[in-house]
C-alpha positions in Angstrom: 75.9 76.5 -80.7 73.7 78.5 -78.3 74.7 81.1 -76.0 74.7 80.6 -72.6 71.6 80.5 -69.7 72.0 83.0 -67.8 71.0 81.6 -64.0 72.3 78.1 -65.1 74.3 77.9 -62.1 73.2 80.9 -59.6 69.4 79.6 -60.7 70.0 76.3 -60.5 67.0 75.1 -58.7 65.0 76.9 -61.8 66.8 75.4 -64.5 66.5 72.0 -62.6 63.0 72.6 -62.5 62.6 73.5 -66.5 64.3 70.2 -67.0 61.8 68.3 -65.1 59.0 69.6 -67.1 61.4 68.6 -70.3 61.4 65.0 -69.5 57.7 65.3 -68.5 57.2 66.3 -71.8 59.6 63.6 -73.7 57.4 61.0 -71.3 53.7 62.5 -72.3 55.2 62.4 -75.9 56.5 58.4 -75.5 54.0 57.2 -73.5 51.4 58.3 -76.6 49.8 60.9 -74.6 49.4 63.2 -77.1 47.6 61.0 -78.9 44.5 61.9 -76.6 45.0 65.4 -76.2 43.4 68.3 -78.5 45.7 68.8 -81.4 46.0 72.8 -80.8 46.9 71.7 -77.1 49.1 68.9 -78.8 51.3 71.7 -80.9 51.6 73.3 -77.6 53.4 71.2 -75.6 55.3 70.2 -78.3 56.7 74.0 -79.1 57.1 74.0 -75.7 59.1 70.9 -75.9 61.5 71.7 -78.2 61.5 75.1 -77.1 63.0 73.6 -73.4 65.5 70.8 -75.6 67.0 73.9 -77.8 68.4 75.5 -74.5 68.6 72.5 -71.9 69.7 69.9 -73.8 73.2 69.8 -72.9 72.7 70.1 -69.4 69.4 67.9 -68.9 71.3 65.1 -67.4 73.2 67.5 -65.0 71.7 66.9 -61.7 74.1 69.4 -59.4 76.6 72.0 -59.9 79.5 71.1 -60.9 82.4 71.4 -59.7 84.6 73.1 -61.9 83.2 74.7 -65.3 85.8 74.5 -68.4 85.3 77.6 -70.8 86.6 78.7 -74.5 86.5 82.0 -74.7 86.0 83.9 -71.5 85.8 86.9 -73.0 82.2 85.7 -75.2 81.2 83.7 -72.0 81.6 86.5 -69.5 77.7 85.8 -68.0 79.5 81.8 -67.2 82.6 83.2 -66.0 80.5 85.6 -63.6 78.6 82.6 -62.3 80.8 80.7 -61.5 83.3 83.5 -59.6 79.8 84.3 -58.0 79.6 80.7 -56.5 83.2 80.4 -55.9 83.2 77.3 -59.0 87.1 76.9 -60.2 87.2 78.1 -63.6 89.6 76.0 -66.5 89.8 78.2 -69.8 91.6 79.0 -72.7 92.6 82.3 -72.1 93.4 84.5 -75.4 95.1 87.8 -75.5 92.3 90.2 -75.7 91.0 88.4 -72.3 91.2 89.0 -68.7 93.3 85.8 -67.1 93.3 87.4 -63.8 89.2 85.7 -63.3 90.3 82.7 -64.2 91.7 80.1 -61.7 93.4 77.7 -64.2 94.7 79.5 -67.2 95.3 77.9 -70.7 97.1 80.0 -72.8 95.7 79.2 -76.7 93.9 80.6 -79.3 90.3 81.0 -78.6 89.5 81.2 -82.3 91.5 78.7 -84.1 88.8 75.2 -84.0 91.9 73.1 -84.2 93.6 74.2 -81.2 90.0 74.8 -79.1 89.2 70.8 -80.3 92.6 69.5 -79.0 92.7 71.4 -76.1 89.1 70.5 -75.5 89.9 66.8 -75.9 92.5 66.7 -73.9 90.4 67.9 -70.8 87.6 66.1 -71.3 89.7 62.7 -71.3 91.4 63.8 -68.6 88.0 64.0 -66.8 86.8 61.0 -68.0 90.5 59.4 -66.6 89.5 61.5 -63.4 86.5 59.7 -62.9 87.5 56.5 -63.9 90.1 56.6 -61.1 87.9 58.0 -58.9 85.1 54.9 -59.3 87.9 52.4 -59.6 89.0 53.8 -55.9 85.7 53.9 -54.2 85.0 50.3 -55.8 88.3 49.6 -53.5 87.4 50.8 -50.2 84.3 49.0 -50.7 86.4 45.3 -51.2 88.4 46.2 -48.1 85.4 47.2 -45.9 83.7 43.7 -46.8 87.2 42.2 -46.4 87.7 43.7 -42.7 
């Protein structure tokens, strides 16, 4: 529902950082530190808390770039698509008719507005990537039997 961070992929090492001090936070919090804190300091971190988990929450667990971003409307995410062409990242979107395909490395031609076509084509990729992965576990899992094995 948020618009996106700019920096989140050319200022990675930033972001990454901003997420460390989120899970700092989310530990201080559990470990019932705040308990012992001043309560104006207490309200602090806390804004400052939920302040980091508004805009880093979907990306907290991401721990390097990845390797191939998957937009919905180019044309509203143009600070992503830039990003990513600036760091050479392959770029999968659905590509409307008042966009620009020629950025984009995979196009999907759809429309960009209509949630029932964005949530099919959207589940379609993402099983694919979870297939993707799946495959690509299953394989290394392999290699590893037949290095034991030889």
């Amino acid at each position: 529902n948020y618009r996106w961070l700019g920096g989140t992929l050319t200022n990675f090492d930033t972001i990454r950082k901003r997420v460390k001090r989120l899970h700092e936070l989310e530990e201080m919090e559990n470990n019932k530190m705040f308990e012992v804190l001043p309560k104006k300091e207490v309200i602090s971190l806390k804004r400052e808390k939920e302040k980091l988990k508004k805009i880093l929450t979907g990306i907290k667990d991401m721990e390097e770039l990845p390797a191939t971003i998957f937009v919905v409307d180019p044309k509203k995410e143009k600070i992503a698509v830039a990003e990513a062409i600036k760091l050479s990242i392959p770029i999968v979107a659905i590509v409307d008719t008042n966009c620009n395909p020629e950025e984009i490395d995979y196009v999907i031609p759809g429309n960009d507005d209509a949630i029932r076509a964005v949530k099919l084509i959207s589940s379609v990729i993402a099983d694919a990537v979870i297939e993707g992965k799946k495959s690509t576990i299953e394989e290394e899992i392999e290699e590893e039997i037949e290095e034991v094995k030889a």
